[in-house]
C-alpha positions in Angstrom: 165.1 135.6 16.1 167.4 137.4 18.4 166.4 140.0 20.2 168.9 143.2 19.9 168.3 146.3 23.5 167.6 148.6 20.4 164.3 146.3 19.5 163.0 147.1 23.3 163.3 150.8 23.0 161.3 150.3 19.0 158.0 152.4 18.9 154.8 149.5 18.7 152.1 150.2 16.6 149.1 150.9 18.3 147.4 148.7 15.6 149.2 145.3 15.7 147.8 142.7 18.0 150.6 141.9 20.5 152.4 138.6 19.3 149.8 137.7 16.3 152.0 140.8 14.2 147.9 141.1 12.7 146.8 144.8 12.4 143.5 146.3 14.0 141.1 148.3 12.0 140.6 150.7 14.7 136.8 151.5 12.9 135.8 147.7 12.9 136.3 148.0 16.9 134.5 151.5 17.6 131.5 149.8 15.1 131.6 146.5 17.0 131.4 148.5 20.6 128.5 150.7 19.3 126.5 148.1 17.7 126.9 146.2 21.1 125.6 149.5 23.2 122.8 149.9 20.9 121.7 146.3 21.2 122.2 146.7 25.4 120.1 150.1 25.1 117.4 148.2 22.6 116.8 145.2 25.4 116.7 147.5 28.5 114.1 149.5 27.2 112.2 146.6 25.1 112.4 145.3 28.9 111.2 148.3 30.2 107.9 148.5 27.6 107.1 144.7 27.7 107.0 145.5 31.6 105.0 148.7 31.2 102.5 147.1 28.8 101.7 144.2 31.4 101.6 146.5 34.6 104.1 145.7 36.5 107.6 147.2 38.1 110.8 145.3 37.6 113.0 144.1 40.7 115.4 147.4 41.5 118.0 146.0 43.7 120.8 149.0 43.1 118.6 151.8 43.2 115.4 152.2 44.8 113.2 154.5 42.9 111.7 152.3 40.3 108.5 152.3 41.0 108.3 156.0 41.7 109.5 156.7 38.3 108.2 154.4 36.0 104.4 155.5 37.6 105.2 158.8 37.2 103.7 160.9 34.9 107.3 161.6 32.7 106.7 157.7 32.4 105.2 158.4 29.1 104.3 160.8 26.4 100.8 160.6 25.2 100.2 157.3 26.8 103.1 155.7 25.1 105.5 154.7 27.3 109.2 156.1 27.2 110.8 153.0 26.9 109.1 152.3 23.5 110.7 155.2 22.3 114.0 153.9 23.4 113.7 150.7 21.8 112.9 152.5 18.8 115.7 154.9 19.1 118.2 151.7 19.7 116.9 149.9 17.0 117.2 152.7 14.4 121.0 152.9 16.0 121.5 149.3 14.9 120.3 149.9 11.4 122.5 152.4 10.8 125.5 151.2 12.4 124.4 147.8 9.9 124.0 149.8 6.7 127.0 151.1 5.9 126.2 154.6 5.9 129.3 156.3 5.5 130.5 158.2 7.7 127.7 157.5 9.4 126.3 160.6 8.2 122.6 160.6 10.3 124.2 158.8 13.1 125.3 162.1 14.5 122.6 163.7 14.5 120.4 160.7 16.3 123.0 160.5 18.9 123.0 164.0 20.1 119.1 164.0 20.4 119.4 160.4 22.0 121.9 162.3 24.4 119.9 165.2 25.0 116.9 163.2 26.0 119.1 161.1 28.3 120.0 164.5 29.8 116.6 165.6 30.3 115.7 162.5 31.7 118.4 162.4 34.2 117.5 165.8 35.2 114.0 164.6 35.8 115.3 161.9 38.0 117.6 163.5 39.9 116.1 167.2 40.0 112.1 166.4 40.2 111.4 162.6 42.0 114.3 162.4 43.9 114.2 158.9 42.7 116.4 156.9 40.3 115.7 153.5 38.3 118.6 151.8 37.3 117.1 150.6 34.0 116.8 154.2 33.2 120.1 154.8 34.5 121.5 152.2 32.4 120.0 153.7 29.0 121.2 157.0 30.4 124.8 155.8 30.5 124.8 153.7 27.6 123.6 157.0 25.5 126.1 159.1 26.9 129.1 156.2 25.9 127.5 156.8 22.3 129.4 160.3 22.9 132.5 158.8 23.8 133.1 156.9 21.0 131.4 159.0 18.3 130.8 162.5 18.9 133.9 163.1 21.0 
């Protein structure tokens, strides 16, 4: 097949894998990249309760507040600790995302409160210890990507 200058100058579809001519679903990737955020979320804070429940703080090596805030009192709510409520939260993510909901109709709605808890807990963080753990950080983010690919 010969190439003509006109065929360089062509608009590509934003869809077709280069060389393969095979077209993306653009929905199959933003599903695929949520599912994969909600199962990073659900291990960082299974991670986080498993730690809790056996008393101990895990290594922080990027930021330095760990310990301060996973003894603090926002730690948990009624002696439950945060982080089980984030696994929960991620897990209920990945069920939805799984079923088939369409158009994802509760997702929506669990994402915004998922990001408005994130906000709060940033705010606590930053604004009240003056400390930061980077497994709560990490949660933080990944809930505020749910935004970029969803609610945005």
């Amino acid at each position: 097949m010969k190439l003509t200058k006109n065929d360089a100058y062509k608009k590509r579809d934003p869809t077709e894998v280069p060389l393969s001519g095979k077209k993306v679903d653009n929905k199959i990737i933003i599903k695929i990249t949520l599912l994969l955020l909600s199962l990073a979320g659900f291990f960082d804070a299974a991670y986080l309760t498993i730690l809790h429940y056996k008393n101990a703080i895990p290594p922080c090596s990027i930021a330095l507040g760990c310990e301060t805030v996973l003894r603090s009192q926002f730690s948990t709510i009624l002696d439950i600790p945060v982080g089980l409520f984030g696994a929960f939260y991620f897990l209920f993510l990945i069920f939805l995302i799984l079923s088939n909901i369409k158009p994802f109709r509760y997702f929506k709605f669990f994402v915004f409160f998922g990001v408005l808890a994130s906000a709060y807990f940033f705010y606590t963080q930053a604004f009240i210890l003056h400390a930061f753990c980077q497994y709560c950080l990490l949660s933080e983010i990944n809930s505020r990507q749910f935004c970029n690919f969803y609610l945005v």
